[in-house]
N, C-alpha and C positions, 0 to 999 in steps of 0.2 A: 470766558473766551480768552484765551491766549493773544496778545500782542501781536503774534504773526498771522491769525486766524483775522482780524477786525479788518472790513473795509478801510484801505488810505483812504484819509483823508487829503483831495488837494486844494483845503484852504478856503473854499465856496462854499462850502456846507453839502457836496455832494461828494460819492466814492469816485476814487480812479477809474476810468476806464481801462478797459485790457487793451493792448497793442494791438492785439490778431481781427484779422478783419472776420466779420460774422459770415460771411457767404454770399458774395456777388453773381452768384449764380453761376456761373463760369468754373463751376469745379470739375474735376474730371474721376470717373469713376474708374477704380481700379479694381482686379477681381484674384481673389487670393487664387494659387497653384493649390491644386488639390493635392494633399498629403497621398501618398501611395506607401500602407502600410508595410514596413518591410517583411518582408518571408522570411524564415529560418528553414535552413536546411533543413532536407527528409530526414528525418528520424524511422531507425527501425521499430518496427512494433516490438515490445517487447515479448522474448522468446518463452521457452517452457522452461521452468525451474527444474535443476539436473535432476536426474531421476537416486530415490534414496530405497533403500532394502529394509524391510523390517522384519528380522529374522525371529523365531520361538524358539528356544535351548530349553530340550528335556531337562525334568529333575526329577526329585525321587521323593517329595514333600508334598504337592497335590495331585489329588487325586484328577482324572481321566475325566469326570467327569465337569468338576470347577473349570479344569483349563477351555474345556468346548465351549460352557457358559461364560466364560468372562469374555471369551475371542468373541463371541457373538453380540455380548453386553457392550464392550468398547473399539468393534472394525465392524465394519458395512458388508460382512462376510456372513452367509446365514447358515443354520446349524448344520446341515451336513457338510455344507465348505468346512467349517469349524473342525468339525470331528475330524476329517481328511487330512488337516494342517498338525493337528494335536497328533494323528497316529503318526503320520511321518516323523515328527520329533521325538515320539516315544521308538519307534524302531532307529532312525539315523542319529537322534539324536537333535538334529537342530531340521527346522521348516519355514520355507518362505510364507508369511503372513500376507503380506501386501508389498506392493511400489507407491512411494508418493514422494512429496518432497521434502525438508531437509528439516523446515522447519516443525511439520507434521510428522513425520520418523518420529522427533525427540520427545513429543507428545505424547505418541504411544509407548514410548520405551518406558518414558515414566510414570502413564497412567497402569501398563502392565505389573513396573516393579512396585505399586502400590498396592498391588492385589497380590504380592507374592509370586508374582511369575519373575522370567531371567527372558528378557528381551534383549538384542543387541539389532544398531542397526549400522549399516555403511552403505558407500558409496554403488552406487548401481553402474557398471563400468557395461553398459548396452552400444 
């Protein structure tokens, strides 16, 4: 035990007593304020993420038939949408695929150019 921890000794062979008187009965009860949590302003919910384009550009390497199955193997578009999006890029040249967002565009761009296709995607200006 530490020095400061050991009861004083005052000299009789008994501890100090404490100063503070133990409780005469006479005390008065006090009742804490209730805390009232503070609010933070409204906040808006958060919005819809900007809308992104995910464009198909014709080429002349696969065939008519790979580009329907892979649009179908990697978009939520089923094979006749498929086929529809692939002839229009074979006649125009380039077809809108899908709209989503910005970070899913870039997903598809490069799940597309891992199969050999020519995906581009940009901004949806709606």
């Amino acid at each position: 035990m530490a020095e400061q921890d050991k009861p004083q000794n005052t000299g009789e062979g008994e501890p100090a007593q404490s100063s503070k008187p133990e409780g005469d009965g006479s005390s008065t009860a006090t009742v804490k304020p209730k805390r009232v949590p503070k609010r933070s302003p409204k906040k808006k919910p958060p919005g819809m993420l900007p809308p992104w384009k995910v464009l198909l550009h014709n080429d002349d390497k696969n065939s008519q038939q790979f580009v329907t199955l892979t649009i179908v193997e990697l978009t939520p578009l089923n094979e006749q949408e498929a086929e529809l999006r692939m002839q229009e890029a074979d006649k125009t040249g380039v077809a809108l695929l899908l709209v989503t967002h910005k970070e899913r565009a870039e997903l598809y761009k490069d799940q597309f150019e891992s199969k050999g296709l020519t995906v581009t995607i940009e901004p949806d200006e709606k």
